[in-house]
Each structure stands twice: as structure tokens, then as C-alpha cells.
C-alpha positions as CSV (number, residue, x, y, z in Angstrom):
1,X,-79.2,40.3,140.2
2,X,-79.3,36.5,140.9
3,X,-80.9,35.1,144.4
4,X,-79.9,31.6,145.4
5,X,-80.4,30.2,149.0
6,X,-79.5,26.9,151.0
7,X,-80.3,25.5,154.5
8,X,-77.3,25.0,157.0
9,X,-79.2,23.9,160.0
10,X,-81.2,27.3,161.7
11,X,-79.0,29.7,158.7
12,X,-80.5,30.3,155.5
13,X,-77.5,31.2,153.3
14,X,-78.3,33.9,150.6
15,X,-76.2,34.0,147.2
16,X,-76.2,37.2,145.6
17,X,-75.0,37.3,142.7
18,X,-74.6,40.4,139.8
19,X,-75.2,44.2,140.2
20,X,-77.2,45.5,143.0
21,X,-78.2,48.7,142.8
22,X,-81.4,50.9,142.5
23,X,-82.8,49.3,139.7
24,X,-83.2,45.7,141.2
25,X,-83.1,46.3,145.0
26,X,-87.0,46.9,145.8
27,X,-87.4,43.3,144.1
28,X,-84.1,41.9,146.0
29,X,-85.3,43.3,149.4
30,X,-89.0,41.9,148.9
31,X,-87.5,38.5,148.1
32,X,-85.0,38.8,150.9
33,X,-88.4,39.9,153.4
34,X,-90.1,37.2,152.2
35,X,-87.6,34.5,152.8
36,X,-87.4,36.3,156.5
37,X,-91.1,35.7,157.1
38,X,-91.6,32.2,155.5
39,X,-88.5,31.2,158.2
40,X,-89.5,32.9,161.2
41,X,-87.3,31.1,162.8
42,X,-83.2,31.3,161.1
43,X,-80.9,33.7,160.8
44,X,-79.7,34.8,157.5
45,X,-76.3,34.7,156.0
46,X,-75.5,36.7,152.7
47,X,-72.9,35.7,150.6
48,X,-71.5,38.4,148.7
49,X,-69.0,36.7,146.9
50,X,-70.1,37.3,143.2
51,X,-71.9,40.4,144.0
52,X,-69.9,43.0,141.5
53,X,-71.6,46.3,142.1
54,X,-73.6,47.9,144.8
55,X,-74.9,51.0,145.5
56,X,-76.3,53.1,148.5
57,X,-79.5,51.4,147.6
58,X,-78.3,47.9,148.1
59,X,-76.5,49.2,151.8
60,X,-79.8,50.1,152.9
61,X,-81.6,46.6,152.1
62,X,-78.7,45.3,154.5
63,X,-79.4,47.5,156.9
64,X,-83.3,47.0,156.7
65,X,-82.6,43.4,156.8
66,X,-80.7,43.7,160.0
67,X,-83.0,45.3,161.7
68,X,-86.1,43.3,160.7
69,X,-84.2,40.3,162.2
70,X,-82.9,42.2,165.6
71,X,-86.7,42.0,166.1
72,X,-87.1,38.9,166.2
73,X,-83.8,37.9,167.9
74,X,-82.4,36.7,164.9
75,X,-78.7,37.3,163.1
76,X,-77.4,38.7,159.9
77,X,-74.3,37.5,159.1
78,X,-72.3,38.7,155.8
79,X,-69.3,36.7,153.7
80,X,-67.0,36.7,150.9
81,X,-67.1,40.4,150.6
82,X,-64.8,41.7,147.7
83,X,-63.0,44.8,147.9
84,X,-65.2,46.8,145.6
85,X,-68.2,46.1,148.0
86,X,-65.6,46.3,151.2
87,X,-64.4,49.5,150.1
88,X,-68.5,50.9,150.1
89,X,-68.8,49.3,154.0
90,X,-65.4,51.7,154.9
91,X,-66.7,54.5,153.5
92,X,-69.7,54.5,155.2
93,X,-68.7,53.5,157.9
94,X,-70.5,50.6,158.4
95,X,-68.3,47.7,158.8
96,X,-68.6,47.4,162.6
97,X,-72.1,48.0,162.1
98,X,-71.8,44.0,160.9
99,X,-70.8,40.4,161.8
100,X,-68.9,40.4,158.3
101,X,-66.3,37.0,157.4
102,X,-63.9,36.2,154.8
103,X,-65.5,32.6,154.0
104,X,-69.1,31.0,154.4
105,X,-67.5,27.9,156.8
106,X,-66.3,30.5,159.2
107,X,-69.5,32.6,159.4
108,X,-71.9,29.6,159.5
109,X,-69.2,28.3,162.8
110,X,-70.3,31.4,164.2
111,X,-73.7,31.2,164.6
């Protein structure tokens, strides 16, 4: 799994990029926590676009991430979902859970 990020005014944008699943999602959610608390102060915005795997493991860092955000007021916004990882938010019900958009422009608008 492959972490990029860039700065879009108060968004950091997240790249994920490669297989997320139990193997690599402690060290993705600690890098993920860590950008979170160097920032206090942005939302986050995860691109998902070359993400081509994820499991129940990798739901929960969303999750996770959402919540440690709510806390401080802040946003998680998700993008460029494929269907493979679309599909896993349906069945679990947890695409309304989500600000989820088709491109990063539209989703960075929206904050």
C-alpha cells in the first residue's frame, strides 16, 4: 500500500494506492493518525482511485478516521471510488455513512 498526500487549502488530500487489507492497515491507519495530529487543523480527503483491494480491515480505518475527526469538528471526505471498493461500501451498508464523490475537484468544492 502506497501513501501520497497534498495540500489544497484547509484539505489534506490522501492517495492510497495498492492493496489494503489486514496486512498493511495498522501501519496505514498510524500514518493516516499521524497526518491527523501533525494538522490539527484540515480535513482529510482520501482518494481511492488506485486503491485495488480492501478488506473489512481497511473499512474500519475509515471509519476510525471519521470519527477521530468528528472530534475535532473536522471532515472526511472520500473520492474516485471503484466499483470493487463501491461494491464493499453497499454491502455494508456504509455508503451513507459517508461524504463519498466521483472526482477529487468535486469533493475538494465541497468543503
Amino acid at each position: 500500500m502506497e501513501l501520497k498526500t497534498k495540500k489544497s487549502n484547509n484539505v489534506i488530500v490522501i492517495y492510497l494506492a495498492g492493496r489494503l487489507d489486514v496486512h498493511l492497515s495498522a501501519d496505514v491507519e498510524k500514518e493516516i493518525n499521524k497526518i491527523i495530529s501533525d494538522d490539527a487543523a484540515s480535513h482529510l480527503l482520501l482518494n481511492l482511485q488506485d486503491v485495488e483491494y480492501m478488506s473489512s480491515s481497511g473499512l474500519r480505518i475509515f471509519v476510525s478516521t471519521m470519527r477521530i475527526l468528528k472530534e475535532s469538528k473536522r471532515k472526511l471526505f472520500l473520492c474516485n471510488m471503484n466499483s470493487a471498493v463501491k461494491k464493499i461500501f453497499e454491502v455494508v451498508e456504509l455508503m451513507d455513512m459517508f461524504d463519498i464523490y466521483e472526482t477529487e475537484e468535486e469533493a475538494l468544492r465541497s468543503f
